[in-house]
C-alpha positions in Angstrom: 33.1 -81.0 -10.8 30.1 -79.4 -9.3 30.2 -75.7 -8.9 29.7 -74.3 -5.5 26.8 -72.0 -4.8 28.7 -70.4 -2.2 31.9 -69.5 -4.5 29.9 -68.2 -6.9 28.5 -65.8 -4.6 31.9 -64.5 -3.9 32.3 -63.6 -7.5 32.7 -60.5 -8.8 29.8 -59.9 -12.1 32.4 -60.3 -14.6 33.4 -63.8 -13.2 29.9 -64.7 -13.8 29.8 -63.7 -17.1 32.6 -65.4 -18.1 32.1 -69.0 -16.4 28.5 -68.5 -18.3 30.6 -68.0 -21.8 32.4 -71.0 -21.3 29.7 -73.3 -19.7 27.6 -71.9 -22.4 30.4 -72.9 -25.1 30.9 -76.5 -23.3 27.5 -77.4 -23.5 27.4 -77.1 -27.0 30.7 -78.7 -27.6 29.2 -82.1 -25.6 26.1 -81.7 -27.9 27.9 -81.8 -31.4 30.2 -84.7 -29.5 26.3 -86.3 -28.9 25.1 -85.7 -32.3 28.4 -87.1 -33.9 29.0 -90.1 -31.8 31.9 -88.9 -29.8 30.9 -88.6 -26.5 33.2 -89.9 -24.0 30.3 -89.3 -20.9 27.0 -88.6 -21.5 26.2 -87.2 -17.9 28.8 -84.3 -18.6 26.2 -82.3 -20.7 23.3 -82.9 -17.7 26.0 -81.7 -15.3 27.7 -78.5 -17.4 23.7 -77.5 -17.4 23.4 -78.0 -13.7 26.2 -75.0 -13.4 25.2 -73.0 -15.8 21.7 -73.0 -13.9 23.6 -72.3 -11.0 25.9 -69.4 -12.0 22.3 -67.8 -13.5 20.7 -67.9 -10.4 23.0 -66.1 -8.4 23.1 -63.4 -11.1 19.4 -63.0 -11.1 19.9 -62.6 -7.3 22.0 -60.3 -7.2 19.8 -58.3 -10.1 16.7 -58.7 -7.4 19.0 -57.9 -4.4 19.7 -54.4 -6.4 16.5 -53.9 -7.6 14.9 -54.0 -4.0 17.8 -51.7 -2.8 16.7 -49.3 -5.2 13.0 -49.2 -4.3 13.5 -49.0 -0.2 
């Protein structure tokens, strides 16, 4: 399931660096599964990168958000 932009918005910083942990941590799981034959679905690995993508962004927003806060 797709993570929601939105939800991860409403998460606190520590959220965020703990779904990043653990996409980080299923993504390489799916590519040992790929590189040994085992993989039940192939499109997981294209998704769990999709939300990992996702969960950076809104951290680097909120990095720029308080960077610009700073400066005005």
């Amino acid at each position: 399931m797709a993570l929601e932009p939105s939800k991860l918005r409403d998460s606190s910083l520590e959220e965020l660096d703990q779904e990043e942990k653990d996409l980080r941590e299923q993504i390489w799981k799916l590519q040992l599964q790929r590189s040994t034959g085992q993989v039940a679905d192939p499109h997981k690995t294209r998704a769990a990168r999709k939300d990992l993508a996702r969960v950076l962004t809104v951290r680097r927003e909120r990095e720029l958000s308080a960077r610009k806060g700073r400066r005005g």
